[in-house]
C-alpha positions, 0 to 999 in steps of 0.5 A, a space after each residue: 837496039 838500033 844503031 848499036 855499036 860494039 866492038 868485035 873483041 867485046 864480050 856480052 854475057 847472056 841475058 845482057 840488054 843493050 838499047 838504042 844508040 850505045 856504044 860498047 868499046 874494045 875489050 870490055 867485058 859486059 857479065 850477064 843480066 846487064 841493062 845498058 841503056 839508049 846513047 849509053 857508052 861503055 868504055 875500052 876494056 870496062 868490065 860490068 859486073 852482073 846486074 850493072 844497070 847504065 839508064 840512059 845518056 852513062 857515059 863510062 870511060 876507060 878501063 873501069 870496073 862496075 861491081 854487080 848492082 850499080 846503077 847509073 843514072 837513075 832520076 835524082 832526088 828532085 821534087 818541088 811542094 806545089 801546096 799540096 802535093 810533091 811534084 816531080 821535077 823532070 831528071 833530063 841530064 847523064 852521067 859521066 864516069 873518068 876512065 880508070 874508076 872502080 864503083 863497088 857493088 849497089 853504088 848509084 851515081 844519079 843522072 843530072 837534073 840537066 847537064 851533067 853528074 861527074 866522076 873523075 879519072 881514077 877515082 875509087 868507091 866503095 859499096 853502097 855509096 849514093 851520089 846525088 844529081 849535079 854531083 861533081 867527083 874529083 879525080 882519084 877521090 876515095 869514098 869508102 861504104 855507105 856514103 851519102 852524097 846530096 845532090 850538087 856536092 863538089 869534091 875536090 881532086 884526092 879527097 878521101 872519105 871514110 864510111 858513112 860519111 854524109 854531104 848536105 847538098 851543094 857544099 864544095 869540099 878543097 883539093 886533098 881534103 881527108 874526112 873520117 868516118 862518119 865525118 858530116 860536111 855542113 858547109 864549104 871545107 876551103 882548106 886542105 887538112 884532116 876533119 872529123 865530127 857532126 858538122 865536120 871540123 878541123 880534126 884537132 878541134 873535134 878530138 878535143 871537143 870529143 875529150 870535153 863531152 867525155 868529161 861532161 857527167 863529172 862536170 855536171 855532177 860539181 855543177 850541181 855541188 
């Protein structure tokens, strides 16, 4: 594209797109059939694996690493019911990627509806993780696989999550927070500590109700006694 820059020690592999106005830094390294999209910028020594597709308005930091498939800045997940039909809400905002991040493969990290959706410095995710529009990732936060995050979700600086854990939409997560797998944030989590279950709940708490429903055949059959 037009006004394009890219530094002279970059590499771009083949079959590599590179739209209107992007920025390609020293040292990055761009794999074959990667789409970088118009005002997008990668990074110094970035490295995009085959198939990362960067929309429009990605902006990736320093020496990051995007495996094959991920995609920024895609339309986030906005519609609004007009009494007959869903109508799509205009998706105009970027993506802003820290330096020193690792997205695994087919990640997608959604554009803001406006403004911006962020991911901190340092920050590691796994595969297939999504994270909504508006979304705002603190740094060095670790999200393992198949994560889901709803649109304008806050977590903290070095959160850690296990697979499959889910975020309903604008729930804010505190500082140092841990989540286990499958762990389901409903609400505001204020306090730094372990949590665990459907909706998530101090880790003590949740292992004794998992002890109760154990329980829970033997104590139906002396009810019915």
């Amino acid at each position: 594209g037009d006004d394009v820059r890219i530094a002279e020690d970059a590499s771009i592999g083949p079959f590599v797109v590179i739209e209107e106005g992007a920025t390609i830094g020293a040292g990055a390294k761009i794999y074959p059939h990667c789409y970088i999209g118009e005002n997008c910028v990668v990074g110094d020594q970035s490295v995009l694996y085959p198939g990362v597709t960067l929309v429009q308005d990605v902006v990736v930091g320093a020496r990051c690493i995007l495996h094959a498939g991920v995609v920024l800045g895609a339309d986030g997940f906005g519609f609004a019911w007009d009494g007959q039909r869903h109508m799509k809400i205009p998706q105009v905002g970027g993506v802003v990627i820290g330096s020193d991040c690792e997205l695994g493969a087919g990640t997608c990290v959604d554009r803001a509806t406006c403004g911006e959706t962020t991911v901190g410095d340092g920050t590691k995710v796994d595969n297939m993780v999504q994270i909504g529009h508006n979304g705002r990732i603190g740094r060095h936060v670790i999200l393992a696989g198949q994560i889901g995050i709803a649109g304008s979700v806050t977590l903290g600086d070095g959160v850690i999550c296990g697979g499959q854990a889910a975020f309903k939409d604008h729930v804010k997560v505190a500082d140092g927070v841990v989540l286990a797998g499958r762990a389901g944030v409903m609400r505001d989590i204020t306090e730094k500590g372990e949590y665990f279950g459907v909706p998530a709940v101090p880790m003590r708490e949740a292992m004794r109700q998992m002890a109760i429903i154990q329980k829970l055949p033997e104590m139906e059959k002396r009810l019915r006694k």
